[in-house]
N, CA, C and O of each residue as an XYZ file, in Angstrom:
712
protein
N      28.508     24.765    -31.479
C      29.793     24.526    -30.858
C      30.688     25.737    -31.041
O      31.890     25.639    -31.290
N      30.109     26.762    -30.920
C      31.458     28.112    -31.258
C      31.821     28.884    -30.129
O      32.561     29.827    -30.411
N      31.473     28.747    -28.734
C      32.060     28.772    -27.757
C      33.214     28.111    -27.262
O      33.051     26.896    -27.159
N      34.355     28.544    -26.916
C      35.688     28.069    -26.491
C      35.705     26.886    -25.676
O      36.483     25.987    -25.996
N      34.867     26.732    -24.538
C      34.223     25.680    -23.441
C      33.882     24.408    -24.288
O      34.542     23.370    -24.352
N      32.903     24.662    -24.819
C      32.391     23.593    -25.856
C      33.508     23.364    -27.157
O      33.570     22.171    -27.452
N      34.137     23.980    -27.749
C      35.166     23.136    -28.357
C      36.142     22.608    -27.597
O      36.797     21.730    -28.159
N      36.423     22.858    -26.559
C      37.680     21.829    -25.993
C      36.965     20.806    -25.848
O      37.115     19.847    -26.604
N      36.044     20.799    -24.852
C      35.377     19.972    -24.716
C      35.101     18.717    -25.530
O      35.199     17.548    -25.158
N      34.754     19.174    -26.664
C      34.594     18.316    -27.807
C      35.688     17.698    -28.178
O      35.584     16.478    -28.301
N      37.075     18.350    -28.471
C      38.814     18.364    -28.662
C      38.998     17.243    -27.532
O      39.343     16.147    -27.973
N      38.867     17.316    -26.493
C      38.771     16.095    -25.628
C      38.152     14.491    -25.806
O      38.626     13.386    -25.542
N      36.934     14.920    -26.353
C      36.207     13.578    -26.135
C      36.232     13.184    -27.235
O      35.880     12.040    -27.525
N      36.817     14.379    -28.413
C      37.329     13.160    -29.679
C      38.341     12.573    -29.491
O      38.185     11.352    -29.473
N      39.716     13.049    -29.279
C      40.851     12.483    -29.224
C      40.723     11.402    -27.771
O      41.455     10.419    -27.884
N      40.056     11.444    -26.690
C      40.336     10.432    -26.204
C      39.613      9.592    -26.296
O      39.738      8.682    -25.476
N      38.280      9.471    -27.550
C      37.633      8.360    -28.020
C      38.346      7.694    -29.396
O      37.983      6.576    -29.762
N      39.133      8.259    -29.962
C      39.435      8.303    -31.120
C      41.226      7.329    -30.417
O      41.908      6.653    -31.187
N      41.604      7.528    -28.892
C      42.862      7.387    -28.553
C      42.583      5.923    -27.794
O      43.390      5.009    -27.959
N      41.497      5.759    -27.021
C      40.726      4.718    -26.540
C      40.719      3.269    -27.570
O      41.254      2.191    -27.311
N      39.882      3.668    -28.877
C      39.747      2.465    -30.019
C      40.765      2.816    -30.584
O      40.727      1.690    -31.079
N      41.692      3.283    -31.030
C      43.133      2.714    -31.135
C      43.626      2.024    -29.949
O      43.965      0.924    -30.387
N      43.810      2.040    -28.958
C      44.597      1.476    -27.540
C      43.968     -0.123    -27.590
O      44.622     -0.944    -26.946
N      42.643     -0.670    -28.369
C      41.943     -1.665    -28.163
C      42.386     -2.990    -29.271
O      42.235     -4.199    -29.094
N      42.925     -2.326    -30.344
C      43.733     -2.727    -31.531
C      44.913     -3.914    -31.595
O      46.056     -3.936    -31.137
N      44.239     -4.769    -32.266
C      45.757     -5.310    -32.317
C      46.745     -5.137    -33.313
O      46.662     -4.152    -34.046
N      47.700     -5.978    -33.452
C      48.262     -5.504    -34.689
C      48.107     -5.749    -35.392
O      48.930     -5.094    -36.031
N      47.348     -6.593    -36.415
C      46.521     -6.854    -37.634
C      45.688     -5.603    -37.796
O      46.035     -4.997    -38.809
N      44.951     -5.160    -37.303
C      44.113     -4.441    -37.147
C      44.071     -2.916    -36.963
O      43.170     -2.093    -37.118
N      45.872     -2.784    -36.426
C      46.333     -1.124    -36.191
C      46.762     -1.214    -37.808
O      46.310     -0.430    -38.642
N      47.343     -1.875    -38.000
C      48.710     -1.686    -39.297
C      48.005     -2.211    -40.345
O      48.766     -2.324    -41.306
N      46.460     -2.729    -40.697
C      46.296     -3.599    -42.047
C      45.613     -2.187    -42.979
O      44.891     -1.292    -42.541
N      45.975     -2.319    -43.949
C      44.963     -1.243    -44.808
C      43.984     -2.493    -45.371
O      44.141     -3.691    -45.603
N      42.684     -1.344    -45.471
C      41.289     -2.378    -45.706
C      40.863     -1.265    -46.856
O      40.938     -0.043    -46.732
N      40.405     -1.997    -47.992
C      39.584     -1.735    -49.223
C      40.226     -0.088    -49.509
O      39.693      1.015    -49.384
N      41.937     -0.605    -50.049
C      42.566      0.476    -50.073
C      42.524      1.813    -49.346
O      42.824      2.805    -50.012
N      42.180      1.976    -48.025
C      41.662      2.898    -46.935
C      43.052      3.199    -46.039
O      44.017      2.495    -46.338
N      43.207      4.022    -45.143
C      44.699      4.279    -44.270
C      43.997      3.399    -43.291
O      42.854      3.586    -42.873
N      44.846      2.360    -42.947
C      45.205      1.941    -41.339
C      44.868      2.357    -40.289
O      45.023      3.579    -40.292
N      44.307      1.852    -38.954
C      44.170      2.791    -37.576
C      45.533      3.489    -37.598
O      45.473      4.718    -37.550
N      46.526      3.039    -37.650
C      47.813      3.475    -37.312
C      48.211      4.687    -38.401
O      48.926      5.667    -38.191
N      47.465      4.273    -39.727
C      48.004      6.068    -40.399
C      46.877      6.909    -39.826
O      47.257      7.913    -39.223
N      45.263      6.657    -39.908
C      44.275      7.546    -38.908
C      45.503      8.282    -38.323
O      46.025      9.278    -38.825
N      45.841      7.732    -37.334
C      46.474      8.067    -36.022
C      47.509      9.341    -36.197
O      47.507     10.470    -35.707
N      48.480      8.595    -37.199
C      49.643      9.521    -37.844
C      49.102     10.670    -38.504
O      49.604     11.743    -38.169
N      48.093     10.695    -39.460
C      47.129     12.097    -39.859
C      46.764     13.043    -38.829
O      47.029     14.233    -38.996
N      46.137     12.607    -37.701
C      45.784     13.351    -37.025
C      46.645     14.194    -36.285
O      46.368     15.347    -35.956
N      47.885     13.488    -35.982
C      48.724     14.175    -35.472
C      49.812     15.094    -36.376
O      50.834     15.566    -35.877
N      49.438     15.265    -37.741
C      50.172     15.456    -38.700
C      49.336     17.184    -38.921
O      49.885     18.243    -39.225
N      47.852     16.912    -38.631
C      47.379     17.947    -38.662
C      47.509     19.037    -37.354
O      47.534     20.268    -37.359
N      47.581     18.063    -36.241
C      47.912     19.165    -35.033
C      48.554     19.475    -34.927
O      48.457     20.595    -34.424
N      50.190     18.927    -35.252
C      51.380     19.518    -35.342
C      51.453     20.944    -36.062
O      52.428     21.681    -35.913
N      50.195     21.326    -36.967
C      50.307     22.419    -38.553
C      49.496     23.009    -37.256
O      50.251     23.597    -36.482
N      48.260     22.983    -36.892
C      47.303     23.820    -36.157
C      48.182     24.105    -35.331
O      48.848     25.023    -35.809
N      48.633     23.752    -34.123
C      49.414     24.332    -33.119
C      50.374     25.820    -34.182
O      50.245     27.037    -34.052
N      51.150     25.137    -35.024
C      52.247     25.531    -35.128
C      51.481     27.200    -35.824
O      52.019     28.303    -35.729
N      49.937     26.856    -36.587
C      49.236     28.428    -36.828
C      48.569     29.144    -35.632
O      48.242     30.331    -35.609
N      48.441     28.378    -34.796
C      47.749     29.066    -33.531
C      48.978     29.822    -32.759
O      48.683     30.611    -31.862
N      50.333     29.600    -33.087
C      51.349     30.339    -32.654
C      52.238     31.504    -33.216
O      53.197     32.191    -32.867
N      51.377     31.344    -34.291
C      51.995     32.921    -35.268
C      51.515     34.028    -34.543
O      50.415     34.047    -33.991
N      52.451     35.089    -34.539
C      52.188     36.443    -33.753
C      50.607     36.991    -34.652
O      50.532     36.660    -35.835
N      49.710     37.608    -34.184
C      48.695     38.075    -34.406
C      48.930     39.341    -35.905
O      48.025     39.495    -36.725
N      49.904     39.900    -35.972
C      49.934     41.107    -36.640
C      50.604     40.115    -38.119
O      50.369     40.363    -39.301
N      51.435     39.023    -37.591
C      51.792     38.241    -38.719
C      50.680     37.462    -39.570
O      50.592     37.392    -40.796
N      49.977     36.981    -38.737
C      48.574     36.266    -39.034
C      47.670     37.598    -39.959
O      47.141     37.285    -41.025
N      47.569     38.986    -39.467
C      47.038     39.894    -40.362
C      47.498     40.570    -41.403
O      46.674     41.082    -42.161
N      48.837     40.707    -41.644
C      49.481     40.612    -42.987
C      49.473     39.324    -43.602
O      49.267     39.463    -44.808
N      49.635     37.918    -43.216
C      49.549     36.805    -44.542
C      47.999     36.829    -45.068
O      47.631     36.530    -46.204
N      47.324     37.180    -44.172
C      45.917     36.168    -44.371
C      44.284     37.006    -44.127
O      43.116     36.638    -44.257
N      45.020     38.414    -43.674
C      43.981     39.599    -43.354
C      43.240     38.784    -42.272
O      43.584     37.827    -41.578
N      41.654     39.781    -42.416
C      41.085     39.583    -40.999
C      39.388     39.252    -41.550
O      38.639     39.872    -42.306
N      39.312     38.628    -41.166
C      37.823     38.528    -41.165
C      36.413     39.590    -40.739
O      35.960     40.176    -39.756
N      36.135     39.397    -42.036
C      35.206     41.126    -41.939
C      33.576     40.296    -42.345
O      32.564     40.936    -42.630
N      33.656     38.615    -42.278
C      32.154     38.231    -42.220
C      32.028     37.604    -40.931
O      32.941     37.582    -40.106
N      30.668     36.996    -40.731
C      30.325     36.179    -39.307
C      31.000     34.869    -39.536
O      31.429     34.578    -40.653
N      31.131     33.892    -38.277
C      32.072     33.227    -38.322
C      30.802     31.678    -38.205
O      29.904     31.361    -37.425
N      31.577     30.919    -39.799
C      30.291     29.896    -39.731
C      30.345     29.195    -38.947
O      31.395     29.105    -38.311
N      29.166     28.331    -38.619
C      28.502     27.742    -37.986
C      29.358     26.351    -37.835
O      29.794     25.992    -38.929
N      29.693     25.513    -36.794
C      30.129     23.781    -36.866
C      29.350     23.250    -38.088
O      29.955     22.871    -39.090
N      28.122     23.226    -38.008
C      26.963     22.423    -39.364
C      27.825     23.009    -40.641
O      28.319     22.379    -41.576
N      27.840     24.176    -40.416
C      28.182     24.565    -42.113
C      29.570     23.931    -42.297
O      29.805     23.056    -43.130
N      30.412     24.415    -41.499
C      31.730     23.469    -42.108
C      31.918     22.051    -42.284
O      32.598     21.274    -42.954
N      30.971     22.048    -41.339
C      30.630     20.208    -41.754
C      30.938     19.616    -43.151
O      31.794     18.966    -43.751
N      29.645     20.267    -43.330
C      29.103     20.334    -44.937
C      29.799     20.695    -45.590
O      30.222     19.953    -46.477
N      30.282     22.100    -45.458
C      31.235     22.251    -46.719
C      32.635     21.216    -46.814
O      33.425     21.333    -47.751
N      32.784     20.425    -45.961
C      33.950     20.073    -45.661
C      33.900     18.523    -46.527
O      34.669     17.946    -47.296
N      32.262     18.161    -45.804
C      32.005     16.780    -46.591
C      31.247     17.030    -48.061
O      30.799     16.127    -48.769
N      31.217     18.058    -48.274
C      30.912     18.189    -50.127
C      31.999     18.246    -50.945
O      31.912     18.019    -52.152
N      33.114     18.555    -50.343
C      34.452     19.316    -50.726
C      35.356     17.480    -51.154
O      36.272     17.267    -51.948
N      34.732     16.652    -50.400
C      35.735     15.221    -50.011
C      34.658     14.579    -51.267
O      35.152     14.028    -52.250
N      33.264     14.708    -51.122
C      32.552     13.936    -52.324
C      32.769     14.658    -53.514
O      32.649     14.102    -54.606
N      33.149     16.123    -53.380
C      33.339     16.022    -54.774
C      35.206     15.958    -55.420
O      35.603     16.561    -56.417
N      35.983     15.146    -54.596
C      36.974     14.742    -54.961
C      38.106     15.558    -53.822
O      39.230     15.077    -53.967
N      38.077     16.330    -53.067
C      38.944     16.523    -52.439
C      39.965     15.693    -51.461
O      39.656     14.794    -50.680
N      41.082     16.159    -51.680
C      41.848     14.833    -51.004
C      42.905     15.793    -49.799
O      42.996     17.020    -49.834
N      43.469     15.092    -49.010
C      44.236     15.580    -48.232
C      45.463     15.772    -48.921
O      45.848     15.012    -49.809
N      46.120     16.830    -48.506
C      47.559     17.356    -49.221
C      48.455     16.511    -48.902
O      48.214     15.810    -47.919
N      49.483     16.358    -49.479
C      50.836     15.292    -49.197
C      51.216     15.516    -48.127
O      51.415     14.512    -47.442
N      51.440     16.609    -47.604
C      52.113     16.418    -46.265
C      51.380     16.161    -44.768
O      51.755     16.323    -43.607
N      50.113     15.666    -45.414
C      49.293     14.758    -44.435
C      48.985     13.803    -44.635
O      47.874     13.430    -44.261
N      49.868     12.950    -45.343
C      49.380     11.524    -45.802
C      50.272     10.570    -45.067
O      51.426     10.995    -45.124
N      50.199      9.590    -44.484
C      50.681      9.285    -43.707
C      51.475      8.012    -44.173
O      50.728      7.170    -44.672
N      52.495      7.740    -44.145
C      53.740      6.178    -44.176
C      52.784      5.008    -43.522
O      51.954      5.134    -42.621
N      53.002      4.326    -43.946
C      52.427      2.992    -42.827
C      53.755      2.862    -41.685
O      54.985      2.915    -41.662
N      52.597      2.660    -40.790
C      53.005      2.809    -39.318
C      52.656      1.032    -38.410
O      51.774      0.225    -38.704
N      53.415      0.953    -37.612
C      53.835     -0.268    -37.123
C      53.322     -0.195    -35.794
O      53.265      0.889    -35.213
N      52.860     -1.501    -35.144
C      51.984     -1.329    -34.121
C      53.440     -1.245    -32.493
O      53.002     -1.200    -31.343
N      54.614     -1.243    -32.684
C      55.712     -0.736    -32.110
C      55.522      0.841    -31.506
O      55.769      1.134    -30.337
N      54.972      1.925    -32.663
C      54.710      3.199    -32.193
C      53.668      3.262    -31.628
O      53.631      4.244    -30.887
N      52.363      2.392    -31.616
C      51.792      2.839    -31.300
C      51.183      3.292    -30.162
O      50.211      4.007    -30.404
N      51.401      3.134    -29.100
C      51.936      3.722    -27.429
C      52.558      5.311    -27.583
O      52.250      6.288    -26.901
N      53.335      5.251    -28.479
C      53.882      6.571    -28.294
C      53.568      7.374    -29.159
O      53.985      8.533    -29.174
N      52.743      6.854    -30.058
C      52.119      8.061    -30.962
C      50.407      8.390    -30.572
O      49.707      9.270    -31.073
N      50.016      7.383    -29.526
C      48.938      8.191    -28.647
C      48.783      9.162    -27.622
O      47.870      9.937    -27.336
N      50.188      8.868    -27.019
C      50.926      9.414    -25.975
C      51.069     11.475    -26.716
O      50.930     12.608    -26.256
N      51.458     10.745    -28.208
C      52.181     12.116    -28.824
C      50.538     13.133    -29.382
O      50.407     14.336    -29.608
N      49.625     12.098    -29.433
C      47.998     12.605    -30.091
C      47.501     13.520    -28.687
O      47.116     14.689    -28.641
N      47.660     12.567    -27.634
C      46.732     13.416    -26.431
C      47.523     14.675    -26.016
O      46.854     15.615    -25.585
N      49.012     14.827    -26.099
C      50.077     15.839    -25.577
C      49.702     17.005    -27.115
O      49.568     18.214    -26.927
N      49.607     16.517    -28.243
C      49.615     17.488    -29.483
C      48.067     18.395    -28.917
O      48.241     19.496    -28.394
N      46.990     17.989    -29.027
C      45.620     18.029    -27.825
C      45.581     18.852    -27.221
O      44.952     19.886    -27.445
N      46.369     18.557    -26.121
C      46.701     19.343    -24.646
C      47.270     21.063    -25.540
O      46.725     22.135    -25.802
N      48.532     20.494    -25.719
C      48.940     22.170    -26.569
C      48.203     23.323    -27.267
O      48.172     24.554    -27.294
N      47.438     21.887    -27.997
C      46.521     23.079    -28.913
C      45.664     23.745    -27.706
O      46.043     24.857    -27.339
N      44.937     23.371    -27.283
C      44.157     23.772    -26.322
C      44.475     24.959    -25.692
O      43.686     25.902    -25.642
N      45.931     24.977    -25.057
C      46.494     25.430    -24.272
C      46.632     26.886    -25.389
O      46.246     27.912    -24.828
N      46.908     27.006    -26.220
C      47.405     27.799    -27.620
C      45.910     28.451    -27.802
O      45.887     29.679    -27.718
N      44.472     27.695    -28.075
C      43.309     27.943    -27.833
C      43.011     28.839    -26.748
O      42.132     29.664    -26.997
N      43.604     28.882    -25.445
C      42.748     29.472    -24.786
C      43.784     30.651    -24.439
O      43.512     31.022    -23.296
N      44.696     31.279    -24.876
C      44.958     32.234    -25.273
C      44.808     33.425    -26.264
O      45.661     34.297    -26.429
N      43.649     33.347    -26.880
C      43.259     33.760    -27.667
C      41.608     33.974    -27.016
O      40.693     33.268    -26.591
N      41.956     35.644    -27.288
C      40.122     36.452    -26.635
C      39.108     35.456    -27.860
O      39.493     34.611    -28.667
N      37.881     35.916    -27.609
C      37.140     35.709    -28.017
C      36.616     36.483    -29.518
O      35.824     36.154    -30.402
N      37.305     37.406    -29.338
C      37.465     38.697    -30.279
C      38.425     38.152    -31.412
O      38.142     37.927    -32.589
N      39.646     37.994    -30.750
C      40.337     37.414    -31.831
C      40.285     36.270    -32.279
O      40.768     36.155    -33.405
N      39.791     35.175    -31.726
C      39.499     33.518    -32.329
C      38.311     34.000    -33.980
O      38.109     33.237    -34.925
N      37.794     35.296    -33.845
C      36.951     35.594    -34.984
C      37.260     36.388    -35.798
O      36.660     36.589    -36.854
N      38.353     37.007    -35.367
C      39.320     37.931    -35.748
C      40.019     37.976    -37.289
O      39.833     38.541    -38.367
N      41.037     36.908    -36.616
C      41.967     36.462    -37.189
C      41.931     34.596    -38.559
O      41.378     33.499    -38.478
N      42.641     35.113    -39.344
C      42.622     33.558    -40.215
C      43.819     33.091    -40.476
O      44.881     33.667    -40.711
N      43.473     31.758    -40.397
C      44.592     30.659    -40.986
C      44.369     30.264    -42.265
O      43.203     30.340    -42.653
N      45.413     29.754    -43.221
C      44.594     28.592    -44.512
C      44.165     27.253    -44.221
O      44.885     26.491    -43.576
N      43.221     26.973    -44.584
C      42.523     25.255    -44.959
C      42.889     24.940    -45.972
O      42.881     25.736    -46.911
N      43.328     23.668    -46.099
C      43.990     23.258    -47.630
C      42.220     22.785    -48.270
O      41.902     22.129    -49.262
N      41.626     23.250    -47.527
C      39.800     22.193    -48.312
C      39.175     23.870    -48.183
O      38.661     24.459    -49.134
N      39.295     24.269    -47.244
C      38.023     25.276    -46.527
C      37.795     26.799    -47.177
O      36.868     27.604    -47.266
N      39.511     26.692    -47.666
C      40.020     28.302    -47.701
C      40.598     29.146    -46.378
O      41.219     28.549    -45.499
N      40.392     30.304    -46.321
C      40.547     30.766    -45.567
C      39.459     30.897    -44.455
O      38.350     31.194    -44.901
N      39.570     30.678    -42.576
C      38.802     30.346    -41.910
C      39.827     30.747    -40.509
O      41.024     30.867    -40.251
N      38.390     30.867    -39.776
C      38.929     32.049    -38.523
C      39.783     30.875    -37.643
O      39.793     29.676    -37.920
N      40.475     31.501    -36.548
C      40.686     30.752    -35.657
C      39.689     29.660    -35.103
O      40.070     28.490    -35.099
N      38.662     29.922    -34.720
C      37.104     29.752    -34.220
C      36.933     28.307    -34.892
O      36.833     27.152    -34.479
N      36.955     29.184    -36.582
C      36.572     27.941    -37.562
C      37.456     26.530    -37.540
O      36.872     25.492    -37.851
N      38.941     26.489    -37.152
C      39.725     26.553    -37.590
C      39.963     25.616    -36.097
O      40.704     24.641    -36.219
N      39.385     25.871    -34.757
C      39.504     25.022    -33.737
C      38.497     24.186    -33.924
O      38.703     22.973    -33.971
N      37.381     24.667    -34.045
C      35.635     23.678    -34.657
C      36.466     22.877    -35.427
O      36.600     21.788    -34.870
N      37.311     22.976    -36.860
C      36.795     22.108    -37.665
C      37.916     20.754    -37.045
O      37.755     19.581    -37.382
N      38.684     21.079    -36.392
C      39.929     20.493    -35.862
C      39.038     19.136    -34.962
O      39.226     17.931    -34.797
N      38.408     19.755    -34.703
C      37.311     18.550    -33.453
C      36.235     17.947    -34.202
O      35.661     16.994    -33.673
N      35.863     18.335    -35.336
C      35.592     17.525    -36.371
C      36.123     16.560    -36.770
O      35.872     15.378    -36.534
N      37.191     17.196    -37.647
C      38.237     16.423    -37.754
C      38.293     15.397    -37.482
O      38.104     14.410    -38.193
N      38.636     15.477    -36.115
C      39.449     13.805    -35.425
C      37.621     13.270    -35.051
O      37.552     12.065    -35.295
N      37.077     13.486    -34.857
C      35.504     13.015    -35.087
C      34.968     12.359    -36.566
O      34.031     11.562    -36.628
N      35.425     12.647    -37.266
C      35.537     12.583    -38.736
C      36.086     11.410    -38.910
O      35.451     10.402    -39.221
N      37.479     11.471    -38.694
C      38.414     10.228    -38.585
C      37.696      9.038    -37.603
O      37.299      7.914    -37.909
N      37.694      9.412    -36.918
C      37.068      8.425    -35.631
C      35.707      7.556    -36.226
O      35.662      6.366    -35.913
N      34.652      8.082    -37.031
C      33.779      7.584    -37.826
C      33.964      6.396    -38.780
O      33.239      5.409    -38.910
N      35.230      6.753    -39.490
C      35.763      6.325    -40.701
C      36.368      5.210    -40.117
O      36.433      4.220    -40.846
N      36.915      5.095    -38.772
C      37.596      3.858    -38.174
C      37.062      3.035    -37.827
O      37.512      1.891    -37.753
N      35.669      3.481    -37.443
C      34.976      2.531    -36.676
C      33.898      1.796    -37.989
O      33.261      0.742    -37.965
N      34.003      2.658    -38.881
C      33.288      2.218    -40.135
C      33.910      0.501    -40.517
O      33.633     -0.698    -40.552
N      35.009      1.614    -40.760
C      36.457      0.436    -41.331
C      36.038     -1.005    -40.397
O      35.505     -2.042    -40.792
N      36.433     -0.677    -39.226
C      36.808     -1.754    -37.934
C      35.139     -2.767    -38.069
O      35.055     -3.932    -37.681
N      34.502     -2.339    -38.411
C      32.906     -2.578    -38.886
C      32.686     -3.557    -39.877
O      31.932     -4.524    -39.764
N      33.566     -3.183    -41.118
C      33.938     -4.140    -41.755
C      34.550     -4.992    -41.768
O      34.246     -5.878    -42.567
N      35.735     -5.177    -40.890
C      36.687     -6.234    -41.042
C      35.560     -7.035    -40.013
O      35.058     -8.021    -40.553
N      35.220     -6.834    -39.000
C      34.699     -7.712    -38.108
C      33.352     -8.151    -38.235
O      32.568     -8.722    -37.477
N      33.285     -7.630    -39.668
C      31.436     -9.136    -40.268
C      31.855     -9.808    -40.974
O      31.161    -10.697    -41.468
């Protein structure tokens, strides 16, 4: 998946599978936390908690991005590898930072915080495909799990991500309904 084509692509058919089984939800079911786990409705709020941060690094001027964070002088890993490193990083205790943890959320927003998931989506994308091909490998952002990781890495792991989440919901939703 390290072609630009194929990550939107992917950026698409997570968030509007991931925007779909939320839309199917009721409200027991958006808003309940199960076996101390986040809610569809915090899912929801995370994800958009993280695109709000990605957009907002995919919009730093390029020369700013190479004074905080330098440039990448190895090959740019693989989707599999960040996978992995991403899900070794969570088994061996990694947790999401506070300012992605999400409030419990009320099934009132939830129309407009799908509305706000597919538009956060659209941007990044849009922010994505301004960026050569040269520089998506170029340039780095921070991962609060990953370290430091290219643009490239950094759109891959984003479509993970909400793929990631999307797993974990349907896991969840799996359980309540046996």
């Amino acid at each position: 998946m390290s072609d630009k084509t194929t990550i939107i692509a992917s950026l698409n058919d997570g968030v509007n599978q991931f925007n779909e089984l939320i839309s199917s939800l009721d409200q027991s079911t958006f808003e309940t936390n199960y076996n101390n786990k986040w809610s569809a409705g915090q899912d929801l709020v995370h994800l958009i908690k993280v695109l709000k941060i990605v957009n907002i690094g995919f919009t730093l001027p390029k020369p700013l991005l190479h004074l905080m964070y330098g440039v990448n002088k190895n090959e740019t890993r693989s989707f599999q590898l960040l996978q992995t490193l991403y899900k070794n990083a969570l088994e061996g205790g990694a947790k999401s930072p506070s300012i992605y943890i999400p409030k419990p959320v009320l099934i009132e927003s939830k129309n407009h915080l799908i509305q706000k998931h597919t538009t956060l989506n659209q941007l990044f994308i849009d922010k994505l495909n301004k960026h050569t091909a040269t520089e998506l490998d170029r340039y780095r952002l921070p991962h609060p799990i990953l370290g430091k990781v290219t643009l490239r890495e950094l759109a891959s792991f984003t479509s993970f991500h909400t793929t990631h989440h999307l797993e974990l919901l349907r896991s969840k939703l799996a359980h309540i309904n046996s």
